[in-house]
Each structure stands twice: as C-alpha cells, then as structure tokens.
BADO-907778 format. One record per residue (C-alpha): residue number from 1; x, y, z. Coordinates in steps of 0.5 Angstrom, whole numbers, plus 2048, in hexadecimal, padded with zeros to 3 digits. Each point is the difference from the previous one (the first is absolute). Layout:
REC, n, X, Y, Z
REC, NUM, X, Y, Z
...
//
This chain:
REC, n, X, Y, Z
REC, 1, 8A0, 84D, 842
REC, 2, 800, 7FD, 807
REC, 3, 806, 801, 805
REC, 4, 802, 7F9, 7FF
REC, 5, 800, 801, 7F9
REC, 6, 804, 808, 801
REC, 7, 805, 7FC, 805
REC, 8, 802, 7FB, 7FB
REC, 9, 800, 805, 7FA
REC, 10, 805, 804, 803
REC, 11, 805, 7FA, 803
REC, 12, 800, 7FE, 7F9
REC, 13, 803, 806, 7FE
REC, 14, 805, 801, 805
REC, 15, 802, 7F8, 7FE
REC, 16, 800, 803, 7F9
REC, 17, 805, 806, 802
REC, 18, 804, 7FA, 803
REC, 19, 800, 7FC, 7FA
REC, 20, 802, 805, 7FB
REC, 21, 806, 801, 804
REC, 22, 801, 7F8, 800
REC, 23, 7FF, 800, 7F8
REC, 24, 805, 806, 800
REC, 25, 805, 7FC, 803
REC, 26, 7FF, 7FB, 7FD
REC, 27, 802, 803, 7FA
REC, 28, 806, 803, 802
REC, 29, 803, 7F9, 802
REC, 30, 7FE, 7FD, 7FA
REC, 31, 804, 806, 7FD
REC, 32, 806, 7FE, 805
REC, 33, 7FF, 7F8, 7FD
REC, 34, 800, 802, 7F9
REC, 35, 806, 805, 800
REC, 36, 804, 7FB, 804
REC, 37, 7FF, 7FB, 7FA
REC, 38, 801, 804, 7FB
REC, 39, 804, 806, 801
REC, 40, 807, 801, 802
REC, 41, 802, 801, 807
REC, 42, 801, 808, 7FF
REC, 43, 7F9, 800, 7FE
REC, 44, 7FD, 7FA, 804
REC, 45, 802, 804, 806
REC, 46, 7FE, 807, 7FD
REC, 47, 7F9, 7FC, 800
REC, 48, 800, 7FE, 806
REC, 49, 801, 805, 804
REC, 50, 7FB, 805, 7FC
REC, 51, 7FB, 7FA, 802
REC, 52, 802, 801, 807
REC, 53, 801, 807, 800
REC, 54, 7F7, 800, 7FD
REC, 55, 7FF, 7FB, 806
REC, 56, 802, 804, 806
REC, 57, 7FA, 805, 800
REC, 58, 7FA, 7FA, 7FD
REC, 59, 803, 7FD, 807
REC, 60, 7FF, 805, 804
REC, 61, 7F9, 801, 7FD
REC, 62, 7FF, 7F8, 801
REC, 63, 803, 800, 808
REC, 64, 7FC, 807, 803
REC, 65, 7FC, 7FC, 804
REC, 66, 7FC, 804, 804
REC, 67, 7FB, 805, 7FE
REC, 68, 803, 809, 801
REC, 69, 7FB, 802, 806
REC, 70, 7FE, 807, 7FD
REC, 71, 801, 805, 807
REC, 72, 7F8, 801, 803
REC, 73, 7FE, 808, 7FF
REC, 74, 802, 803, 807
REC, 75, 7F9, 802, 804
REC, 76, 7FD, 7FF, 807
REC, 77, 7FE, 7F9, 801
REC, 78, 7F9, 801, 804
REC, 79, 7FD, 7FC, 805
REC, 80, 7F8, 7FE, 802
REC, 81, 801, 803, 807
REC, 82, 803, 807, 7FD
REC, 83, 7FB, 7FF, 7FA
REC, 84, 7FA, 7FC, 801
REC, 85, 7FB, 803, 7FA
REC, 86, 806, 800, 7FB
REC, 87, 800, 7F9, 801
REC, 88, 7F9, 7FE, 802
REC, 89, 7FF, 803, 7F8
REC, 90, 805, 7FC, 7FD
REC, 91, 7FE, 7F9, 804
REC, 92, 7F9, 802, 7FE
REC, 93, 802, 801, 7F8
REC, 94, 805, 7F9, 801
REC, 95, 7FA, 7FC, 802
REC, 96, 7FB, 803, 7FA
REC, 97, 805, 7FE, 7FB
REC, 98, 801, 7F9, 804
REC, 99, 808, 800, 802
REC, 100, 804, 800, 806
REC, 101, 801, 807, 802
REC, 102, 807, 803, 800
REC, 103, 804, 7FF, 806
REC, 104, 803, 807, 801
REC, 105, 7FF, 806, 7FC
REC, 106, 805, 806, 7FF
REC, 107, 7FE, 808, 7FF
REC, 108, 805, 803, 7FA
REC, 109, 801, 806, 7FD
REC, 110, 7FD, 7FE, 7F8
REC, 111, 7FA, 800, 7FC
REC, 112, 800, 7F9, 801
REC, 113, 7FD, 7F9, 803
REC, 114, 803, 7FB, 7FF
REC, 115, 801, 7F8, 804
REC, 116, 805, 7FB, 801
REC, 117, 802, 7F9, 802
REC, 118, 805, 7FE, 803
REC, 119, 7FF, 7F9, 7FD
REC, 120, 805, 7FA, 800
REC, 121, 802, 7FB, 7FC
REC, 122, 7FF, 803, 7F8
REC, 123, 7F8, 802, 803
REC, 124, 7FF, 7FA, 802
REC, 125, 7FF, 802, 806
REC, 126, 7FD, 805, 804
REC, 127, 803, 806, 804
REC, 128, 7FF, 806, 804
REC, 129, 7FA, 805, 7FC
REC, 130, 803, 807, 801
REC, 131, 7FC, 805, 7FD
REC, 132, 803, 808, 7FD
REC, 133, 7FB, 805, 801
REC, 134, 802, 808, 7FE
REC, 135, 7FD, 805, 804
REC, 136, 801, 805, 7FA
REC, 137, 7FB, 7FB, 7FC
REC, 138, 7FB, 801, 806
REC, 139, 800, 807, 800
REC, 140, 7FE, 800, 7F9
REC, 141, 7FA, 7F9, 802
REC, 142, 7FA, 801, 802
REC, 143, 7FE, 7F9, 805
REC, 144, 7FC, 7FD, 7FA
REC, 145, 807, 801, 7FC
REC, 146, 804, 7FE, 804
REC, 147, 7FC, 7F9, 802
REC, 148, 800, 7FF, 7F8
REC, 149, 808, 801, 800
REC, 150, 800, 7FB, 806
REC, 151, 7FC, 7FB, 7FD
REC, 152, 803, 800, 7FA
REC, 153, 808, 7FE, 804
REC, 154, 7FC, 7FC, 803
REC, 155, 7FD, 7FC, 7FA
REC, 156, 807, 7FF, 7FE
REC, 157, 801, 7FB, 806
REC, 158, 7FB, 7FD, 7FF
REC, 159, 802, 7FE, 7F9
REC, 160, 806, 7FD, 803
REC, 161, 804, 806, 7FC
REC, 162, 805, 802, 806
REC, 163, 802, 7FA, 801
REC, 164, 802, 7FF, 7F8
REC, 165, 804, 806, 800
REC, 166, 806, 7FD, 803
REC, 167, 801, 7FB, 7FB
REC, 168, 7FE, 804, 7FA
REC, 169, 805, 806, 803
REC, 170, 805, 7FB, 800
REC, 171, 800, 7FF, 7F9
REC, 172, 800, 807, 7FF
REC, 173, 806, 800, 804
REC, 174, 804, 7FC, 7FD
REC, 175, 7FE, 801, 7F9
REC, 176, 803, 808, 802
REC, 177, 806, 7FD, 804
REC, 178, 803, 7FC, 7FA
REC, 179, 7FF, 805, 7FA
REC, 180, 804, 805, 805
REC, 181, 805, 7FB, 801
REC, 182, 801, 800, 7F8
REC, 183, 800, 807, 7FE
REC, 184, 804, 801, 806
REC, 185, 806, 7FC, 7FD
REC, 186, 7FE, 803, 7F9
REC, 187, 801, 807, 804
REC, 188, 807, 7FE, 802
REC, 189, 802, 7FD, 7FA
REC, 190, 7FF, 806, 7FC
REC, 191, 803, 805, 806
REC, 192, 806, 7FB, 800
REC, 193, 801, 801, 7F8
REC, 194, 7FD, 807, 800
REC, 195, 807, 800, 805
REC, 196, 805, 7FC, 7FC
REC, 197, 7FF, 804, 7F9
REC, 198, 800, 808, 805
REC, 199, 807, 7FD, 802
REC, 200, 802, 7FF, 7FA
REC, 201, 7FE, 806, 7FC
REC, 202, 804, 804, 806
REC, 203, 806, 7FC, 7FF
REC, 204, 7FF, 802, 7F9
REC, 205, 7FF, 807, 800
REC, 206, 806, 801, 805
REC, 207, 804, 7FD, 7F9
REC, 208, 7FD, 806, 7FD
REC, 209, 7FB, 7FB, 7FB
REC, 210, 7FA, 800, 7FE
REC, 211, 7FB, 7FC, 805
REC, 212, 7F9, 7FD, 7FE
REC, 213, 7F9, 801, 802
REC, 214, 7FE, 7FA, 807
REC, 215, 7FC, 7FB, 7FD
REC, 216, 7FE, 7FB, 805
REC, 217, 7F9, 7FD, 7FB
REC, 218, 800, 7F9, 800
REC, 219, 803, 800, 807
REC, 220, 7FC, 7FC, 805
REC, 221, 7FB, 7FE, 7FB
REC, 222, 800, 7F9, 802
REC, 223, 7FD, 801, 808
REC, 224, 7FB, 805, 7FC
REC, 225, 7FD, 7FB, 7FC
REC, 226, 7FF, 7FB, 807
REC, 227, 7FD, 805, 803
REC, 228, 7FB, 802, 7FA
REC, 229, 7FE, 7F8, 801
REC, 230, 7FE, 800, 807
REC, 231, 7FD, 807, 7FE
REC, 232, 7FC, 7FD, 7FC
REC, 233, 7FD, 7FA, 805
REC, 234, 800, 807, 805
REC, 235, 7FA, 803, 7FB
REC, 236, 7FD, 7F9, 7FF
REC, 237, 801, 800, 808
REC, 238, 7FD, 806, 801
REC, 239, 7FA, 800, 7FB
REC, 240, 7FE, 7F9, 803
REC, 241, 801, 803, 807
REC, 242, 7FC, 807, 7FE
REC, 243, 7FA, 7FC, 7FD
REC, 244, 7FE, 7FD, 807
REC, 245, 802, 805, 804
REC, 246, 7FB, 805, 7FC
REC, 247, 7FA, 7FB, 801
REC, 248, 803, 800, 807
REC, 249, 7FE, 807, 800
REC, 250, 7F9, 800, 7FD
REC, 251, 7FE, 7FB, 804
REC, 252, 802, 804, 806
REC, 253, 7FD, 806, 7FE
REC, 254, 7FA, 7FC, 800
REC, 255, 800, 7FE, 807
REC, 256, 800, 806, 801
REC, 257, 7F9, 803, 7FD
REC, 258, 7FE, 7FA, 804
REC, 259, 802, 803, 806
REC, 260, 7FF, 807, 7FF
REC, 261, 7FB, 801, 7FB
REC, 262, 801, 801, 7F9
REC, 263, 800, 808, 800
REC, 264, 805, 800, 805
REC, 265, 805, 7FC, 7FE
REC, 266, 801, 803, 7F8
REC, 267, 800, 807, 804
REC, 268, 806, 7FD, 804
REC, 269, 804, 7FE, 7FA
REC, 270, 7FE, 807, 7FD
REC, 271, 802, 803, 808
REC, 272, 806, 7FD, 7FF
REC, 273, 802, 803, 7F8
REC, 274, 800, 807, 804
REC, 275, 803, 7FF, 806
REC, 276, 807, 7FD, 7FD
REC, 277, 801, 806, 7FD
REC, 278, 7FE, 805, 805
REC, 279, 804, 7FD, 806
REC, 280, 806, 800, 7FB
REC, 281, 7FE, 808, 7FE
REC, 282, 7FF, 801, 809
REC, 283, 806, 7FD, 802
REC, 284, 805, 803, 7FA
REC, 285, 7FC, 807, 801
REC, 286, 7FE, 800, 807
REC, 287, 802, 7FB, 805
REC, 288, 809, 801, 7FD
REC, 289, 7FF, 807, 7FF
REC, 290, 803, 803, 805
REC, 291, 806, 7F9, 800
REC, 292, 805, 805, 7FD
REC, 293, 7FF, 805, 805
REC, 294, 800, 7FB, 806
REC, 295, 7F9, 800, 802
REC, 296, 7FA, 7FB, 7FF
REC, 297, 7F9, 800, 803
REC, 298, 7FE, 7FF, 807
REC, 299, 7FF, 7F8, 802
REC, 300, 7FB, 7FD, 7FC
REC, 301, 800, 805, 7FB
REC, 302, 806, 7FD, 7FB
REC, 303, 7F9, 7FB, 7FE
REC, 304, 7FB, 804, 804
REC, 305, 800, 806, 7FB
REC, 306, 7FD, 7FC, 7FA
REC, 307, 7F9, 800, 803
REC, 308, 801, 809, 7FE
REC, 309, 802, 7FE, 7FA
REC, 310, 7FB, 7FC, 7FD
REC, 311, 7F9, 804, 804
REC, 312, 804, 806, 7FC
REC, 313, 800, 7FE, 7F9
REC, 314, 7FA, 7FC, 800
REC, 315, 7FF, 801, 7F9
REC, 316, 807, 7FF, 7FD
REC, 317, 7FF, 7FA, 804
REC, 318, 7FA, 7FD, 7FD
REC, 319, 802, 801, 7F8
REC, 320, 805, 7FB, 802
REC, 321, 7FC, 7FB, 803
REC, 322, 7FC, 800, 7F8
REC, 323, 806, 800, 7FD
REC, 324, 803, 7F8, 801
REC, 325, 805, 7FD, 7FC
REC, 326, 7FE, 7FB, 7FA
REC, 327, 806, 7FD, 800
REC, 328, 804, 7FC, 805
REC, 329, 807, 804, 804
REC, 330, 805, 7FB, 7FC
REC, 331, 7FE, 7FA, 7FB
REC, 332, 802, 7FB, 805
REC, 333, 7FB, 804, 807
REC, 334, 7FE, 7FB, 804
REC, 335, 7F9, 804, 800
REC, 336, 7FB, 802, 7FA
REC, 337, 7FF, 807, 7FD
REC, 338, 7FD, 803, 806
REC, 339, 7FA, 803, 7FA
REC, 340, 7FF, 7F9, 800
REC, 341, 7FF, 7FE, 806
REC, 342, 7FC, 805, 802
REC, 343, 7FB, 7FE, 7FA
REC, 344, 7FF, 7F9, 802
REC, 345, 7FE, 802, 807
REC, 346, 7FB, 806, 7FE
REC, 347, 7FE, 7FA, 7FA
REC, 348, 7FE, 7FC, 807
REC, 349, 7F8, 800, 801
REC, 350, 7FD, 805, 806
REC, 351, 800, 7FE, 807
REC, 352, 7FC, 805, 802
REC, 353, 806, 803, 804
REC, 354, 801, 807, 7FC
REC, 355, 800, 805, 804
REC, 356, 803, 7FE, 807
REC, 357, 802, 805, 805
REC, 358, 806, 7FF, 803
REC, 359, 805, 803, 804
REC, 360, 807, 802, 7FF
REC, 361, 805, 7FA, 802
REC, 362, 804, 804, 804
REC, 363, 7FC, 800, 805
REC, 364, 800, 7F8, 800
REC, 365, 807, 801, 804
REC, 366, 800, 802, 808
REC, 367, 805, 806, 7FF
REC, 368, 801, 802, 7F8
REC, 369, 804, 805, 802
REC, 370, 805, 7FC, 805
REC, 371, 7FF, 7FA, 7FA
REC, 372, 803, 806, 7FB
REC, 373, 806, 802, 805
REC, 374, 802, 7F8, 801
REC, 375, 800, 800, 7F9
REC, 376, 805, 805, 7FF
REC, 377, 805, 7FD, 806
REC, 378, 800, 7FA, 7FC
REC, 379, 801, 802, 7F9
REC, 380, 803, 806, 800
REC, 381, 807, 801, 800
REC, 382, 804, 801, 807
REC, 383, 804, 807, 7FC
REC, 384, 7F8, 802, 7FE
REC, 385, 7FD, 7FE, 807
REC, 386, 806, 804, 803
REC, 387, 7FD, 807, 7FC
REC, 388, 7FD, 805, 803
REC, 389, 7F8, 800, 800
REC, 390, 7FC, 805, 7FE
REC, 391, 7F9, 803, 7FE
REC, 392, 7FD, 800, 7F9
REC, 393, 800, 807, 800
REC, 394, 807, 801, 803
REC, 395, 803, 7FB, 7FB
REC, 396, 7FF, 803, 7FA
REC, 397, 801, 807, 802
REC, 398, 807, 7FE, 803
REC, 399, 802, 7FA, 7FA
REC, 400, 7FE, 805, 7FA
REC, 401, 803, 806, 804
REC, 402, 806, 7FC, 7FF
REC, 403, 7FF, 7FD, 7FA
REC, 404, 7FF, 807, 7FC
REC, 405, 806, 802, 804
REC, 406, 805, 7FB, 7FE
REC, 407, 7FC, 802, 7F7
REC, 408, 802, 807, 802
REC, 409, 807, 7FE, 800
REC, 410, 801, 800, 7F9
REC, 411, 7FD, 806, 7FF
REC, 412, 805, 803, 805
REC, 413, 807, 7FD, 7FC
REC, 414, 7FD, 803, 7F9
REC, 415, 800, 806, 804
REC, 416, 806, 800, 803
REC, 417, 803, 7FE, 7FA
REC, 418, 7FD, 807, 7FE
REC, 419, 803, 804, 805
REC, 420, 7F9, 800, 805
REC, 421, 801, 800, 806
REC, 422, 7FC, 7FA, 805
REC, 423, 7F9, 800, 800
REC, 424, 7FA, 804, 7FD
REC, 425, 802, 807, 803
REC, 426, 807, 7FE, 7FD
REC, 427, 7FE, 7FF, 7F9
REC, 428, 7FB, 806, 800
REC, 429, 806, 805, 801
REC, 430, 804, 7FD, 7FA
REC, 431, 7F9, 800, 7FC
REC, 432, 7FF, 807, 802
REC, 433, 808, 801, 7FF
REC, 434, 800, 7FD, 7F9
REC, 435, 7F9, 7FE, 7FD
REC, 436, 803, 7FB, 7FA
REC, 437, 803, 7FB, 806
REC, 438, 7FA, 7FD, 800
REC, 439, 800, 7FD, 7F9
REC, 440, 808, 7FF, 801
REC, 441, 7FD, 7FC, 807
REC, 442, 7FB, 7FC, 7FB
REC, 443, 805, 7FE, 7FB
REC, 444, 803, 7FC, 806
REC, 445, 7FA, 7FA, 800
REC, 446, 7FD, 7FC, 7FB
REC, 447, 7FD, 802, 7F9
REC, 448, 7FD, 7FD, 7FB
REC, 449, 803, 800, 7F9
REC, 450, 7FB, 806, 7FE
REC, 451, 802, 804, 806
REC, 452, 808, 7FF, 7FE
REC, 453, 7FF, 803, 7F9
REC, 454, 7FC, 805, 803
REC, 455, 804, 808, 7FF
REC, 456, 7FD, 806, 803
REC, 457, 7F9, 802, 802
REC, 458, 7FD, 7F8, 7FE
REC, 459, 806, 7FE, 804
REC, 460, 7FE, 804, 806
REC, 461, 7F8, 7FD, 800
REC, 462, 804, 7FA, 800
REC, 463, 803, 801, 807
REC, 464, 7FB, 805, 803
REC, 465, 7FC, 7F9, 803
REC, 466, 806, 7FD, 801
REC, 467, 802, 806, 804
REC, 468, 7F9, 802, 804
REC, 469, 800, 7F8, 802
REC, 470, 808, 801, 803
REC, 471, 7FD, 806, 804
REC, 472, 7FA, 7FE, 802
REC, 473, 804, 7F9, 804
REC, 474, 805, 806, 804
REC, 475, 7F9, 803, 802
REC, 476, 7FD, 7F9, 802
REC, 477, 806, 7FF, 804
REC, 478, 800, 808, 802
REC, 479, 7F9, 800, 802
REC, 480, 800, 7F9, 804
REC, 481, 806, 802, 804
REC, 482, 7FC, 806, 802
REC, 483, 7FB, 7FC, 802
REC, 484, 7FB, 805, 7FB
REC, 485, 7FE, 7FA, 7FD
REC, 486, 7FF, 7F8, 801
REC, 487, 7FF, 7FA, 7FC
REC, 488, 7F9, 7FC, 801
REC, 489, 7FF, 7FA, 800
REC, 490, 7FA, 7FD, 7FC
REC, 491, 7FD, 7F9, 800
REC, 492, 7FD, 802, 7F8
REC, 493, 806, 803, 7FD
REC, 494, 807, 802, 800
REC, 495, 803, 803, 805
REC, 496, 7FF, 808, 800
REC, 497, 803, 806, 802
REC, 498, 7FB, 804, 804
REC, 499, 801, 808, 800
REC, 500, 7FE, 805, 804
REC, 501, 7F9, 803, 800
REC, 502, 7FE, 806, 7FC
REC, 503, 802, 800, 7F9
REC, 504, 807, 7FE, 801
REC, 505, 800, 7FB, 7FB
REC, 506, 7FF, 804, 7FB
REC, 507, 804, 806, 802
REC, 508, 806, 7FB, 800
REC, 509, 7FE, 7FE, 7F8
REC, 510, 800, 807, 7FF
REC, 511, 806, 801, 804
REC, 512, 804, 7FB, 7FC
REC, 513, 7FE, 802, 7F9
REC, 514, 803, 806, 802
REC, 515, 807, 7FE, 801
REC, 516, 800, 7FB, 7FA
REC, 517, 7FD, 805, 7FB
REC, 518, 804, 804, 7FB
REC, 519, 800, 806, 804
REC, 520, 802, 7FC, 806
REC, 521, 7FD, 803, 807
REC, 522, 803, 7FC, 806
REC, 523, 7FB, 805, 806
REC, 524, 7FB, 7FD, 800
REC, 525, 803, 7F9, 801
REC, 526, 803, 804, 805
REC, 527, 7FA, 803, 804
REC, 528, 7FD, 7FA, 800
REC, 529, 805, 7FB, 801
REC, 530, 806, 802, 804
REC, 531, 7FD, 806, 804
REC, 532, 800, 7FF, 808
//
C-alpha cells in the first residue's frame, strides 16, 4: 500500500472515531426528543440530564484538538564537528535507501534505534528528522550490524512511516482519553454510592441494628457500556493501524538487507533479542548495585560496564540470540514476531556478503568513553549523579558489605531476643552457655508446615540449616569488618565472597558444622574466626 493510500486509510479512521461520537450524540438527543414527548416532566427531565451527563466525556474526546507529544528519550544530541564518522555513516546509509538523512541525532541510554519527525499538518507536512541511537545497543553491534539497524530506521522515512505517525497516534489518543473519561465517571458513581450505603450502615449499627452487605452492582453500568462501544472501535482501530504498521516493518528490514547484506541484518535482529535482556540483568545486577549504598561506577561506566558483561558471558548470550519469540509482544505490537522476521530476511537469496569483517561501532564514535560520561549527565537523575563514585571492584566490596551487614540484623534480634549478646563473639558465648539457644533462636524465623509439626531430634535437623546460615551471616559480617575477607566482583557470576589462601574455606566449614552439631563446639569457629 503506497503512503498516499496509507495516508488516507488513517484519516479515515480518525474521522470514524469522530463519527461515532456524532452517531452517539445523536442518539442521546434523540432519546431527550422522545422523552420530552412522551414522558412526564420528572421523567423527561431525569432523561435528559442523564443524556447530558453521557455526553460530557464524548465532548471531550471529540474536542481534544491537539495530538499529546509523548516526551522525546533523554540523551546527548551529537554534532557532525564533535562526531563526523557516526554521521558520514548515517548519511551514507540514508543515501543507499534513497530518503533524506535526519537533521539531528541524539545518544541515549537504551537498546534501541529509533526515528521521528516533527511533522505538521496531521504528516502531511515534513519536519525535523531526528534520530535516537542507544549507545548500550552500540556496544553490543558490530559496524555491519549497526549500519542494518540504521537502514532499517531509515527505511521507515522512506516509506513516508514517521510522517504518518502523528495522525495515527492522534486517534489512539483520543480513543484512550474518551474511554477514560467513561470509566472515571463510572469509577466516581460507585465510590459516591459505595459512600451513601457505608453511611447508612453506620447510622445503623449506632442504632444497635443489624447493617447489610455494600452493593454497589449496576452502579455506573451506563458510562460502562459507552466506553466498551468505543472500545470496540479502539480494537478495530488498532488492527486496521496494526496491519500496516507490521507491513511497514517488513519492508524496513528489507532495506536493511539491502543495505547491509542479507547475514548481517538477521544477525542484528537476532543481537538484539540478547541484548535486551542483558542490558536489563547489567543495569539491575551491576550499573545500580551500589545505588542502595550510595555508589555507582566511575563516569562512563553506568553504561560503559556492559561491554564486560556481554565479552564475559559469550556463551549465555548466544542461546538467546537462537532463542526468538514465535509470537508478537501483544496482539496489537505494531512489529511482527521477531522469528518471523528473522526468517524472511534469512529466506532472502545470497548476496555474496557473508562473512564481512567488521569493527566494533563503538569505535565509529570520536571519544566513546566521553560519549558514555555525557549520556550519563543527561539521563541520570541530579540524586544518582550526586553519588559517590567508585570502581568496580570497590563497589561490590562496599555494597555486599552492607547489604550482608543490614541481612545480618535479623539474625541479631532472634538472638537478642534469646538473651545473646551483639554479634558473633556474643552469640558464641550464650551457645556455649546454653546450647538449646540455638534451636530457641531458630524457632524465631520462618518455617514450613512440616517443620512447625516437627518435635524432638527431627525438629533439630529442621533448624540446624537454618541455624548454620544465621552463623555464617555473623561470620561474613565478621570477617569483612576484619578485613579477612573481601567480596569479588565478577563479570560472569554472581558476586563471591573470597577468603584467604590456605585452605581457609574449608576449615571455616568444618568450623561451623561444629558449632551446630549436636555435640556443639564453638572453638573452632572461634580460633578461625574471632582470634586477633
């Protein structure tokens, strides 16, 4: 379907939305006509204002006249002086599919590319191209790959897509903004008699009567079923809107093969499917690990990190570039499932392109790691940026050391609560003092219904594990403290903690088998833990 077509599709659907509103209040006055004929003037006034009542969200929908501008993604516009081969790379791409190149681009912290247009007059009218480039994404592409993604943006303005945005987004909008208006006022009435029937059931109770149950059904029934009308339309709406915007995407991914061959694009795609998820594990696992502590990474590294993450677990990462969805994210996803579109690429004839070597595109920046300290300025919150900044190894030591730290203070209140004095040294002596302490303290966590019924000897297998890991977060507390041991960052695992050399972590097993053994001995744990 060419764009005019597309064009006139779509303000065809945004008339309906606005004829359905016409129909609708239609209708309501010709309720008002027939009631004011043939009913009483109680009944007829009762119809009309309900009418009125109806028409005041279709109004709103009908009259909202300008399009909500979602907020662009924060990030760090680029120029050609301070970037020339990001940009010469992106002109050369625009030029190979055959549009206008865009007129800024602009860095920012996602796995994603993505273009707009600030076009005019419902689209009809061409703006400011603006281009969003995620650097995270460029840390995980090859040039190849990144030129694939770049064509595949910049095939959507070729096909005229940006500019049609606006005016479909416009009817989502008002579609959205009209069926809240409903529910809202449906949500109103039935707090409002939810209200009214509390109220009385008070003044009755007061009266030593028997109140009944709140029943608020029916309540707000009308503006509901108004709203599940253009609800319908919303659905029919959104699969006219789907099914082009899914063609749109086809043919994008085939500019990109165009582009940048047909193995390269496929594998972009399929980059892609494992960089999400990797950059979500970083950011949550790493880059904010020390958030809670106060700390993040040195400048550049908030995003710069992942490029460690993603060389360090190669092999996690390339089951999921194999493994791609079969189906799209929602039923209404403007993009088709990403297996298919891996397929039609891969389905395409040989070009003869296999194989390209290709350098990181990091390295199309001038400076990527002051590309990445800038991104941080400009996304990060003023609270984040004032943070203390640390290096990697620093961070997790001090952030588990707390975070163990602030565990561990359950495990003091059991044992306080048990006559124990504070820390390790503290609940050592009231074990030695009265071994059973230890199973007192552990009837004070959780347990599962097998271990509640539990007596005697089968009771105490029940709460030695429990007891052993409530000791073993003193002796992590203790040993950091002490600087005996040291938590250690690691690119391809969880964080560990590391202990000295010389069989130490085998002794401090040994140590704590003794001390929740039935024959309790708290020396070892002692010579190995708390001696000078």
């Amino acid at each position: 379907m060419g764009a005019s077509l597309r064009a006139l599709r779509a303000l065809v659907l945004l008339a309906g939305f606005y004829l359905l509103g016409v129909v609708l209040l239609a209708v309501l006055v010709c309720a008002d006509v027939a009631a004011a004929t043939w009913l009483a003037g109680a009944a007829a006034a009762k119809v009309l204002i309900v009418s009125v009542v109806l028409a005041i969200p279709i109004v709103r929908g009908l009259f909202m006249l300008r399009t909500p501008k979602g907020e662009p993604p924060p990030g760090v516009p680029v120029t050609e002086e301070h970037e020339p081969l990001l940009w010469r790379t992106v002109r050369d791409v625009a030029q190979q599919v055959g549009t206008r190149a865009p007129d800024e681009i602009v860095l920012i912290g996602g796995v994603n590319a993505a273009v707009g247009e600030d076009a005019a007059l419902l689209g009809l009218r061409p703006g400011t191209r603006r281009l969003y480039i995620g650097l995270p994404l460029m840390a995980g592409l090859d040039e190849m790959q990144l030129r694939a993604v770049l064509a595949h943006e910049m095939g959507h303005y070729a096909n005229f897509d940006t500019r049609l945005t606006p005016l479909i987004a416009r009817g989502r909008a008002q579609l959205i903004r009209t069926v809240d208006h409903f529910h809202e006022r449906a949500d109103a009435k039935v707090a409002k008699e939810r209200a009214r029937q509390e109220k009385q059931a008070a003044k009755r109770i007061a009266k030593g009567k028997k109140a009944g149950e709140v029943d608020t059904r029916g309540q707000g029934a009308m503006y509901r079923g108004m709203a599940r009308i253009y609800q319908a339309y919303g659905r029919f709406y959104l699969r006219a809107t789907r099914t082009s915007a899914r063609r749109q995407e086809l043919a994008a991914d085939l500019a990109s093969a165009r582009v940048a061959g047909r193995d390269a694009a496929a594998s972009a795609l399929r980059e892609v499917n494992a960089l999400a998820p990797a950059h979500e594990f970083y950011m949550d696992s790493y880059a904010t690990l020390g958030v809670g502590a106060g700390l993040l990474p040195r400048p550049g590294q908030v995003f710069g990190g992942l490029s460690r993450l993603l060389d360090a677990r190669a092999q996690e990462l390339e089951g999921l570039r194999r493994e791609l969805s079969d189906e799209p994210v929602t039923p209404y996803d403007s993009h088709p499932a990403l297996a298919e579109r891996v397929a039609r690429i891969e389905a395409l004839p040989d070009d003869g392109r296999a194989g390209q070597s290709a350098r990181p595109s990091l390295e199309l920046l001038s400076d990527a790691d002051r590309a990445l300290a800038a991104l941080e300025q400009a996304v990060l919150s003023p609270e984040a940026l004032a943070m203390e900044r640390a290096d990697w190894e620093d961070l997790v030591h001090r952030s588990m050391t707390l975070y163990v730290g602030r565990g561990a203070q359950e495990v003091r209140e059991a044992a306080a609560a048990e006559g124990a004095g504070p820390g390790l040294a503290g609940l050592l002596d009231a074990v030695d003092a009265d071994p059973a302490v230890r199973w007192r303290i552990a009837d004070r966590f959780p347990k599962s219904e097998e271990a509640a019924a539990a007596t005697g000897r089968t009771a105490r297998e029940f709460a030695r594990p429990t007891v052993r890991q409530a000791l073993n977060q003193l002796v992590t507390v203790e040993l950091t403290a002490r600087g005996t041991a040291r938590w250690q960052l690691s690119w391809s695992d969880s964080a560990s903690l590391g202990y000295p050399d010389g069989g130490f972590e085998d002794r401090l097993t040994l140590a704590l088998d003794a001390a929740v053994a039935d024959r309790c001995d708290t020396e070892p744990l002692r010579k190995l833990v708390l001696a000078p």
